[in-house]
N, C-alpha and C positions, 0 to 999 in steps of 0.2 A: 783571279787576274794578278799578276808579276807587277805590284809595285816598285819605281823607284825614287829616288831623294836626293837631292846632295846640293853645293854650295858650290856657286860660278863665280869667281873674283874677274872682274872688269879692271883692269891695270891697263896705263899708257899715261903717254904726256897729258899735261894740262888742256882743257878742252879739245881732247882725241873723238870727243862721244859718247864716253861712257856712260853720263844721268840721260843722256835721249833716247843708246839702245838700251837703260835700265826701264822708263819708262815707257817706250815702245814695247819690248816683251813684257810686261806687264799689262799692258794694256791702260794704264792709269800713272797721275804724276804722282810719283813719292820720291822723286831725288828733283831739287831746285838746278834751272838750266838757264843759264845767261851765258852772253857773249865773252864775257870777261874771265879768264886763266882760273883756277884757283879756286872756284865758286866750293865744290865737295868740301870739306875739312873733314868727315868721317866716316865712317862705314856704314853704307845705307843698304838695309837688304829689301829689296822687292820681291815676291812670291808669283811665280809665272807657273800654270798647269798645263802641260804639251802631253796630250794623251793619258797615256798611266803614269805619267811623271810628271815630279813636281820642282819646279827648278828655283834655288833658291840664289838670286842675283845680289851678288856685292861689288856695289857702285864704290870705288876705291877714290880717293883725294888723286888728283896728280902726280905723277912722279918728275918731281925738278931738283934740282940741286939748293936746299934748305940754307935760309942766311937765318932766320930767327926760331926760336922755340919754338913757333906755332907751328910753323914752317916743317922741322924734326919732327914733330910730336904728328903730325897730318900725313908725311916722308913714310914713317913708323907703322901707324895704322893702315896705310896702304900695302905694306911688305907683309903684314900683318893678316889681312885677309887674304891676300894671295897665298901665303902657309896654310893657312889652313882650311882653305879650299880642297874641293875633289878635283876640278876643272879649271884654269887657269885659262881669257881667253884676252890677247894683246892685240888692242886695238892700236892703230895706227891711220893716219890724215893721208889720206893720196897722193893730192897734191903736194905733200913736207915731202913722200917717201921716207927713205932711212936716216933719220936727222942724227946730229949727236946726242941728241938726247934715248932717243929710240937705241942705238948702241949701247950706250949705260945701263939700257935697262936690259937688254940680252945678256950681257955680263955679266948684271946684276941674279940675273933670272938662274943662271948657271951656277952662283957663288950661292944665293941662299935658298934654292930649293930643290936642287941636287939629281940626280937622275930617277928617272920613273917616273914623273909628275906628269899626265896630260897639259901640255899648253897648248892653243889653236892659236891661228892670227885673223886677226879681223884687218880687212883695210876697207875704212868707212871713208865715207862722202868722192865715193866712185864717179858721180854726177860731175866732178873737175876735173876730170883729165880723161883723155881718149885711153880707147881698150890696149895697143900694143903697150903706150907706159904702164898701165894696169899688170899686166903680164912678165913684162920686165921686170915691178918694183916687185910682185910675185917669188920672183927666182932668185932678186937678190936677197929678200929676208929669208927663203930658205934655205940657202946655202949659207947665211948667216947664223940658223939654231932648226933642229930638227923638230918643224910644226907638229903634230898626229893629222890638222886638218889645214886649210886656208879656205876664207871665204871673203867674197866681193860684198860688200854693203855698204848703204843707205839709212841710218838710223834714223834720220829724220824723213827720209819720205817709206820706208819701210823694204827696198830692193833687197833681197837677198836677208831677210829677217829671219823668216820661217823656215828656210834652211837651216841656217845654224841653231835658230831654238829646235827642230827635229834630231839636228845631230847630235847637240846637248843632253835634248832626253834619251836618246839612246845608249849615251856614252854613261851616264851616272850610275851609282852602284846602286842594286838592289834591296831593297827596306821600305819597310813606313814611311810614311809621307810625314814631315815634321813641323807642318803647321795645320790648323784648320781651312779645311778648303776654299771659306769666304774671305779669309784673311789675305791682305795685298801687301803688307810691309811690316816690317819690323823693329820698329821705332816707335817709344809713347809718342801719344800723341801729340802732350808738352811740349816734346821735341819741334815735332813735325809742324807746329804751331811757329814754332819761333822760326824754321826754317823758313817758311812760306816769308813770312814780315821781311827775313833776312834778304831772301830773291827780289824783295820788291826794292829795295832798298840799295842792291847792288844794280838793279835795273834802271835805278831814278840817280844813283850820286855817281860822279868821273873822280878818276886818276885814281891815287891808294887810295881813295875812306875807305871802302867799302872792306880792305882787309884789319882796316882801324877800330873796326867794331863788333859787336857782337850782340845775336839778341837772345833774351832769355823767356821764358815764360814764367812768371811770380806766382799768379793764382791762377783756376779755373774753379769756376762756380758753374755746376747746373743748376739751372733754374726749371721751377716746378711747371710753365709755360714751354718746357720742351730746348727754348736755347740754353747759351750758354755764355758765360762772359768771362772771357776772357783776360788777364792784364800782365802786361809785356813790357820790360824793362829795356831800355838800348844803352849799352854801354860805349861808351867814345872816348878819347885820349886827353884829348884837350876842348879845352871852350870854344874854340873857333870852330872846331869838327862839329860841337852842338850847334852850332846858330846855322851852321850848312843844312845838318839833318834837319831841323825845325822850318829853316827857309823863311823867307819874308812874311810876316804877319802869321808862321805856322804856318801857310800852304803846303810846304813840301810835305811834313808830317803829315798832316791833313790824306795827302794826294795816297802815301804812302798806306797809312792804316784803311781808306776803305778801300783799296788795291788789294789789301793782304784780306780785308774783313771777307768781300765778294767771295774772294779763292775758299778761305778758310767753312764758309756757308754750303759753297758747293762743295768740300771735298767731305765735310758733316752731315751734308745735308738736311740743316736745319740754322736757324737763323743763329746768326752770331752778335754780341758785343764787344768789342776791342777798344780796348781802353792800353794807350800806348806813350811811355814816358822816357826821356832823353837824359842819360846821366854821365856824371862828367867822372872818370875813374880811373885816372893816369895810367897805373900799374896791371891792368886787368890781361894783360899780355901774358905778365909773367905768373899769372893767378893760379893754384891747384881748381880751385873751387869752379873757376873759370871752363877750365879745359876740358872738365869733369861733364860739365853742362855739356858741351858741345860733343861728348860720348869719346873724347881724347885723352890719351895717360899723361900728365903732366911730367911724368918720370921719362917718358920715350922724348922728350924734347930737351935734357938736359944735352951740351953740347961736349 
């Protein structure tokens, strides 16, 4: 049987949909999804198998117009796995249609990834607006850049999924399959650790905290009783930002770690400890060591 392999980059504006249809074609959560812009800062790959094919999903950062390092360095890593993808698929909001921003990025698409490149379009969350706008917004992105495909989706209720992941595996080049079959993501799980905390976190705190911080993973201990305990460093700017994260008497903290401990249990499936601590570190914005963690080049953020 005719294996094939290759790497999907998920590119669009900030909350277009990219970690919902990452997680949908997966079938499981490995990219953190909240309401709030911005949530991705790096390149999260999920493992999806569509017949003889094994499709490898890179859930990209947002593409916005960068005012801070992080900002660049997130901007960076998204352009980043769109190069070097086999497939390139541009998701867009139905209801936005063709924003200015979705323009930049067609521009964008032309200037650094040059002719011959597979790009498709996605226009997700179909569910807001009737079929003739659907059709229309259709015609006018493709007269704005020569798609190979368009599809109508749904990534949170699943409309029009299995299309596009059948058209995906079709389209991929021929080879080895380049992960093990039970494998669903491609991130330690360190990471994936601090991720979750982080989701919970931007889920529980309003306005900027939530890009004011960062979380880490310090230690993982397995324990000879099968769990594991975990401990989890939170990074914040200033002192007022900690007593928010910590909240009255530690409640919020509280709320927050057995929020992430539960998630963290189930996606292990096996029991967890988390042990979770709030530190005050001005400069961690502009940190190498920082950026590093979060799987970001501190060099692609220099301005």
């Amino acid at each position: 049987m005719t294996t094939r392999a290759g790497f999907v980059a998920l590119i669009g504006e900030p909350n277009a949909g990219k970690s919902t249809l990452t997680n949908r074609m997966v079938g499981a959560k490995v990219s953190i999804v909240t309401h709030k812009v911005q949530t991705t800062r790096t390149r999260i790959r999920g493992v999806a198998i569509e017949g003889a094919a094994q499709i490898v999903f890179v859930d990209t950062p947002g593409l916005f117009r960068p005012r801070r390092r992080l900002d660049r360095a997130m901007v960076a890593a998204a352009w980043g796995g769109a190069a070097d993808a086999d497939i390139v698929v541009l998701l867009i909001e139905a209801h936005r249609g063709l924003t200015e921003g979705v323009q930049a990025i067609l521009d964008a698409l032309r200037d650094r990834l040059g002719a011959g490149r597979t790009v498709a379009l996605a226009i997700n969350k179909i569910d807001r607006v009737r079929r003739e706008t659907l059709l229309a917004l259709a015609q006018e992105m493709n007269a704005a850049y020569p798609f190979a495909q368009t599809f109508m989706i749904s990534a949170e209720k699943g409309h029009g999924v299995e299309d596009l992941r059948r058209w995906l595996a079709e389209s991929l080049p021929e080879g080895p399959w380049l992960y093990p079959e039970d494998q669903i993501a491609d991130l330690p799980l360190r990471m994936i650790a601090a991720e979750i905390t982080r989701e919970k976190l931007t889920l529980r705190l309003h306005e900027e905290l939530p890009y004011q911080l960062t979380v880490e993973t310090e230690a993982w201990e397995e324990r000879k009783d099968g769990s594991a305990r975990i401990d989890q460093l939170i990074y914040v700017v200033r002192d007022g930002h900690k007593g928010i994260v910590l909240g009255h008497r530690g409640e919020t903290i509280k709320a927050i770690s057995q929020a992430a401990r539960a998630e963290l249990a189930e996606f292990l499936g096996r029991p967890v400890h988390l042990f979770v601590q709030v530190k005050v570190r001005e400069g961690w914005l502009d940190e190498a060591e920082r950026f590093s963690q979060m799987g970001l080049d501190w060099r692609d953020g220099a301005s």
